[in-house]
N, CA, C and O of each residue as an XYZ file, in Angstrom:
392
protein
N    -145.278     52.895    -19.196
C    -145.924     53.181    -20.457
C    -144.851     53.289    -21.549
O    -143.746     53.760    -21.278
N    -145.197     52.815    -22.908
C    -143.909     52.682    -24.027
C    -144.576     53.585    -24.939
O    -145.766     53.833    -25.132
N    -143.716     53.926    -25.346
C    -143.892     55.206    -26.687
C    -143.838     54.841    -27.730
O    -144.285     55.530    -28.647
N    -142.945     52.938    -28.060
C    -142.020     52.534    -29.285
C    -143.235     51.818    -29.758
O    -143.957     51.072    -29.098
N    -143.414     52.382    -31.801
C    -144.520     51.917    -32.158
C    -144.823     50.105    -32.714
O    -143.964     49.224    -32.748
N    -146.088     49.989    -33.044
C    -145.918     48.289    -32.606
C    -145.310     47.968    -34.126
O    -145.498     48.587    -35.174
N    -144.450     46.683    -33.846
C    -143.687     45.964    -34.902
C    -145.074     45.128    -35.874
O    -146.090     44.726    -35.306
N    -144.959     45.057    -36.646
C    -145.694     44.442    -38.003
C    -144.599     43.627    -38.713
O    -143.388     43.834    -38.787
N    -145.410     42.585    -39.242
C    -144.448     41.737    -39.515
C    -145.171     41.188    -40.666
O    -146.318     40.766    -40.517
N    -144.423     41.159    -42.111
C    -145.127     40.714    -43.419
C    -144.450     38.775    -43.198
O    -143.582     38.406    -42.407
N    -145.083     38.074    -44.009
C    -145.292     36.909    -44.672
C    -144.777     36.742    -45.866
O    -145.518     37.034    -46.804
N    -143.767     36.374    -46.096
C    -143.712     36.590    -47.849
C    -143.964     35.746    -48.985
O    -144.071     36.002    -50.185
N    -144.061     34.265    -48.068
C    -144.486     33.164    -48.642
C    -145.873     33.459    -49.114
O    -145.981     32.665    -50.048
N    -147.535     34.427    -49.004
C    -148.101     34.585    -49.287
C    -149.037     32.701    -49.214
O    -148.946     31.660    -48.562
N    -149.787     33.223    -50.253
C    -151.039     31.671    -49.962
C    -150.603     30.845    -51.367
O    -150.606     31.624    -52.320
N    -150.365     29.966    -51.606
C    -150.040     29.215    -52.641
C    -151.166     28.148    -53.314
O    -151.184     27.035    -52.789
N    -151.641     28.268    -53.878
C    -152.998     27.151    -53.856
C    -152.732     26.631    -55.342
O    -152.850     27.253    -56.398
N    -152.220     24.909    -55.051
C    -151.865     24.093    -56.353
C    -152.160     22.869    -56.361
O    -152.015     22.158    -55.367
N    -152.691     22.384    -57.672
C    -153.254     21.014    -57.282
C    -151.946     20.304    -57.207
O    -150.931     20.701    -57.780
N    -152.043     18.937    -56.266
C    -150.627     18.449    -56.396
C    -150.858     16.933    -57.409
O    -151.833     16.182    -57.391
N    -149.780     16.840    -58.134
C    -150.003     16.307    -59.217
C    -148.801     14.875    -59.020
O    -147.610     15.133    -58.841
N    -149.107     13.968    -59.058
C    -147.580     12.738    -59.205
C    -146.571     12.887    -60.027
O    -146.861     13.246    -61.168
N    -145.678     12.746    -59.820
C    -144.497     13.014    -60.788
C    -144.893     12.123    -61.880
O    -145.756     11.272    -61.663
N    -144.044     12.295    -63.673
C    -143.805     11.309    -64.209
C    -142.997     10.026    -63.732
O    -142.103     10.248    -62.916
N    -143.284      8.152    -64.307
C    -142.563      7.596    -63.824
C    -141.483      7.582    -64.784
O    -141.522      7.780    -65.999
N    -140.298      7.252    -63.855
C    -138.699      6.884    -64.325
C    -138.801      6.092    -65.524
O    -139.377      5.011    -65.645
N    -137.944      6.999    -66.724
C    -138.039      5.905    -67.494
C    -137.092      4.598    -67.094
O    -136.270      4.651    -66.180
N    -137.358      3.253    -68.025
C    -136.315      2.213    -67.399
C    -134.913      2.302    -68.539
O    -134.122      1.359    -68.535
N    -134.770      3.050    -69.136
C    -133.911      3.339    -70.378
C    -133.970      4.779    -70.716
O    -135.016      5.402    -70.896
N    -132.527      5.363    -70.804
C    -132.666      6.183    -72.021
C    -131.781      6.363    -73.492
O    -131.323      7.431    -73.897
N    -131.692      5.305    -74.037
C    -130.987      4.597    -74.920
C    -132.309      5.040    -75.957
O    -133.499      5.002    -75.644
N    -131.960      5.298    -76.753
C    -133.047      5.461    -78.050
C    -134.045      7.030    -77.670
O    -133.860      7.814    -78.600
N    -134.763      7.488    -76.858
C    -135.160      7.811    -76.722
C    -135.337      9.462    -77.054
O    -134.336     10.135    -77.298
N    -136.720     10.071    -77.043
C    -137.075     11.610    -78.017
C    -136.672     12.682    -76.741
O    -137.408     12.808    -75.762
N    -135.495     13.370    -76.893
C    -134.977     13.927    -75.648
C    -135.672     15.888    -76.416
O    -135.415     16.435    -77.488
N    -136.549     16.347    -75.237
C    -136.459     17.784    -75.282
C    -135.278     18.441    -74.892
O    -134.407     17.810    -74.293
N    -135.135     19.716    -75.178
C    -133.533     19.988    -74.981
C    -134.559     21.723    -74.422
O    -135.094     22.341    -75.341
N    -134.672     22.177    -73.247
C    -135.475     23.438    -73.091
C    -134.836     24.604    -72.716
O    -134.404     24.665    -71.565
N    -134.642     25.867    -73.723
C    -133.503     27.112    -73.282
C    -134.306     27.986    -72.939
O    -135.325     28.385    -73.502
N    -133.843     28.278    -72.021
C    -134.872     29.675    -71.090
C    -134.360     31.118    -71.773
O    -135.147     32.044    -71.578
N    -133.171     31.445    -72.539
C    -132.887     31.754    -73.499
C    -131.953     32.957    -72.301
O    -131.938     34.167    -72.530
N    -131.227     32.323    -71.041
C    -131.012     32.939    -70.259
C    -129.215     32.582    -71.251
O    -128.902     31.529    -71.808
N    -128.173     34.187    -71.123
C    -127.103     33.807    -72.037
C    -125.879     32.954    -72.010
O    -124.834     33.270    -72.579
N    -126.091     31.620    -71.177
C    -125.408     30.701    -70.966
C    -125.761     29.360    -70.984
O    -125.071     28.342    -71.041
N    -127.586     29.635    -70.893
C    -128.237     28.181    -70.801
C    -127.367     27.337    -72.283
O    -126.607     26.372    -72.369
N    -127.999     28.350    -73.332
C    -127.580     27.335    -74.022
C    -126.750     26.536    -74.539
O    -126.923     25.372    -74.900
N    -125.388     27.497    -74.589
C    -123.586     26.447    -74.398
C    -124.039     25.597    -73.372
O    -123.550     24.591    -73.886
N    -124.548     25.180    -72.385
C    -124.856     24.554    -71.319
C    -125.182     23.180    -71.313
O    -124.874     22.085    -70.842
N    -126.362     24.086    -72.464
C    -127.563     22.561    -72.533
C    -126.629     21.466    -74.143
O    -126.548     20.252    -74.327
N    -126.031     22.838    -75.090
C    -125.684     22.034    -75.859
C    -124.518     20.963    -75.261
O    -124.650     19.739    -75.258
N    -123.330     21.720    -74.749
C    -122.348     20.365    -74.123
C    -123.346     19.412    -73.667
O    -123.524     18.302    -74.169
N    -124.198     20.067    -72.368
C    -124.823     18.322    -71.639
C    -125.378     17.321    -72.552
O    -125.238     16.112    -72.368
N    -126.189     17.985    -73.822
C    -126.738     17.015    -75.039
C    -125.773     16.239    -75.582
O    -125.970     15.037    -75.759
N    -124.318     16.995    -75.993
C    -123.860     16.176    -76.745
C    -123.119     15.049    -75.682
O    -122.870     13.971    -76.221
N    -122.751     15.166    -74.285
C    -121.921     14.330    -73.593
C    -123.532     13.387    -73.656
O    -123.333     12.260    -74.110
N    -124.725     13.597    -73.366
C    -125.676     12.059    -73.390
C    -125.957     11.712    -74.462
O    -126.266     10.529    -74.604
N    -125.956     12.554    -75.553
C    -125.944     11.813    -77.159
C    -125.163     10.745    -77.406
O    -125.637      9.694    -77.836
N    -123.990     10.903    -77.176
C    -123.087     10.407    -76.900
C    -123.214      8.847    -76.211
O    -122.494      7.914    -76.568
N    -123.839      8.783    -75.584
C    -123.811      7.782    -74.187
C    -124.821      6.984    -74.145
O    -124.803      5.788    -73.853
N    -126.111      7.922    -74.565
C    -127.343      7.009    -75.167
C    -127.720      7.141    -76.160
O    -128.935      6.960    -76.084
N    -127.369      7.424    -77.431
C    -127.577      7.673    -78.479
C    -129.230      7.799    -78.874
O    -129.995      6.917    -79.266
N    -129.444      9.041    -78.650
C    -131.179      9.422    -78.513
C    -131.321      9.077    -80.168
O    -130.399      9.025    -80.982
N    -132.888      8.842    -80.427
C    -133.279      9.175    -81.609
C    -133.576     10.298    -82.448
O    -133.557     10.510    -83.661
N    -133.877     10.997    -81.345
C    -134.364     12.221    -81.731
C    -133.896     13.219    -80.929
O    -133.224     12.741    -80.014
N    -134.029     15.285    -80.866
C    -133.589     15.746    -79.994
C    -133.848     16.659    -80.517
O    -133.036     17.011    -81.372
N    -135.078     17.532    -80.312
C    -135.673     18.580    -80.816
C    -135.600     19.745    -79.243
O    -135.811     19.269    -78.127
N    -135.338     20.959    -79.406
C    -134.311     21.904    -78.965
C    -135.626     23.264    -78.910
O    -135.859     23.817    -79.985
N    -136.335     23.683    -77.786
C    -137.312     24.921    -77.665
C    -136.444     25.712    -77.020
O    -135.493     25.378    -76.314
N    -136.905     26.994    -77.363
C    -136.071     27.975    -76.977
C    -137.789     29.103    -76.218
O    -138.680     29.542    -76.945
N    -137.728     29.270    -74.668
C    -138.334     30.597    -74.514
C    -138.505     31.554    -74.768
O    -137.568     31.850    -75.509
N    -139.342     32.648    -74.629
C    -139.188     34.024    -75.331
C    -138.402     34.482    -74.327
O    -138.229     35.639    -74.710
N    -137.793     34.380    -73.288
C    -136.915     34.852    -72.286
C    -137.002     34.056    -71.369
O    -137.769     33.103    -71.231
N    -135.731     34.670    -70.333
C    -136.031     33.748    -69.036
C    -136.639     34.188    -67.652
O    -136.411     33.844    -66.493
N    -137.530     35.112    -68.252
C    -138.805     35.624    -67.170
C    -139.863     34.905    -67.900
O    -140.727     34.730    -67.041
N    -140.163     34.536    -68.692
C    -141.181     34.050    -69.207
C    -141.401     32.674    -69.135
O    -140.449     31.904    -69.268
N    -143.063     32.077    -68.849
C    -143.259     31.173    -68.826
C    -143.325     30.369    -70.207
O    -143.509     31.148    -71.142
N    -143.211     28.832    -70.659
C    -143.157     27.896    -71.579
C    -144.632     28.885    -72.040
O    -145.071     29.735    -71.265
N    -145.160     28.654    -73.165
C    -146.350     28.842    -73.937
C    -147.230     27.306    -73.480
O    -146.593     26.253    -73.438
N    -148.161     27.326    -73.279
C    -148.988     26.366    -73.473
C    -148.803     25.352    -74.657
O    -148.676     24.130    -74.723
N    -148.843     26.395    -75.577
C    -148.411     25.617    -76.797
C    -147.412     24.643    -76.950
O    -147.374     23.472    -77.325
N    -146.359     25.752    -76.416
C    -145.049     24.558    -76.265
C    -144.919     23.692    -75.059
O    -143.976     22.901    -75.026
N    -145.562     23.738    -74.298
C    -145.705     22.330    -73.131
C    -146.225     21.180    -74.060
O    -145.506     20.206    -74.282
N    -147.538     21.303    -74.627
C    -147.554     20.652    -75.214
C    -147.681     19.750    -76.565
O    -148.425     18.846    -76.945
N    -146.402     20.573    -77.172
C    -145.669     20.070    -78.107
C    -144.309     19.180    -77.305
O    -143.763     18.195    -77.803
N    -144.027     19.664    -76.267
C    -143.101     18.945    -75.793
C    -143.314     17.844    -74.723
O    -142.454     17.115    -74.230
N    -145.058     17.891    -74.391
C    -145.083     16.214    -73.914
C    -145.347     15.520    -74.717
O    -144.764     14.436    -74.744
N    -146.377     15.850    -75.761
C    -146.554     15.277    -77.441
C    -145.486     14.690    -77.882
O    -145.765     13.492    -77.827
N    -144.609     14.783    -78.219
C    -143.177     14.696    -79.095
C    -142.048     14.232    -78.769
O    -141.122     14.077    -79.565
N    -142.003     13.880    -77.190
C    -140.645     13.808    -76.269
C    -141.279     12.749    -75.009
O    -142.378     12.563    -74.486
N    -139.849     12.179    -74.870
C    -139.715     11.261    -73.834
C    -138.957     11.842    -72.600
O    -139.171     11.140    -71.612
N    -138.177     12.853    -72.355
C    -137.609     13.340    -71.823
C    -137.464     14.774    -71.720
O    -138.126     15.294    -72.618
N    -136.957     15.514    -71.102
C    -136.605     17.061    -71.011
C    -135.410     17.214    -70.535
O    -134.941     16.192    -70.034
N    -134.570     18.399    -70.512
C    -133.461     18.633    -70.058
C    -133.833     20.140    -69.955
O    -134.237     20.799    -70.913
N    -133.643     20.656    -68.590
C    -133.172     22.615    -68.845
C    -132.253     22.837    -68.247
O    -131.580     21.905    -67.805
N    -131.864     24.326    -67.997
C    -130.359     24.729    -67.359
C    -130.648     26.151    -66.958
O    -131.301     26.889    -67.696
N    -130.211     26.509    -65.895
C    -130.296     28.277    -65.680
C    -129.569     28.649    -66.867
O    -130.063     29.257    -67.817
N    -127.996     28.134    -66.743
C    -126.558     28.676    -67.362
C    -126.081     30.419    -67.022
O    -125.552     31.075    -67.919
N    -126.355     31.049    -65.592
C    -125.658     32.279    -65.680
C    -124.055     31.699    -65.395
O    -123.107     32.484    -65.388
């Protein structure tokens, strides 16, 4: 007979329920193109994101390159700004940057 009480064991992955969606396709260029630039407003993203912009500015000379900033980096994009930024943009770029 055992005395030792029974082990329990949590899950932490929990239940996930998401529609699954296709990726965007590849663009065939990004030469010209409306690049999002997205800062999670975490305090390194953005030295981060600015070097990586300017080394592909540089390289593909975007047309455009309009720059959202999060209300933090616990926080999700706004609705709003998703879509202003599939509206408006051909591309995205983000970065942790700790």
């Amino acid at each position: 007979m055992s005395y030792a009480p029974p082990l329990h064991g949590y899950d932490p992955r929990g239940i996930v329920a998401a529609v699954e969606r296709p990726l965007a396709p590849r663009l065939a260029d990004l030469r010209g193109i409306r690049l999002a630039v997205l800062d999670n407003a975490k305090m390194k993203a953005g030295k981060l994101l600015d070097y990586t912009t300017q080394i592909l500015r540089d390289e593909y000379g975007f047309s455009q390159v309009n720059v959202y900033v999060k209300r933090g980096f616990s926080y999700n994009a706004t609705p709003e700004m998703i879509a202003d930024i599939a509206a408006n943009n051909d591309a995205v770029i983000t970065a942790i940057g700790d």
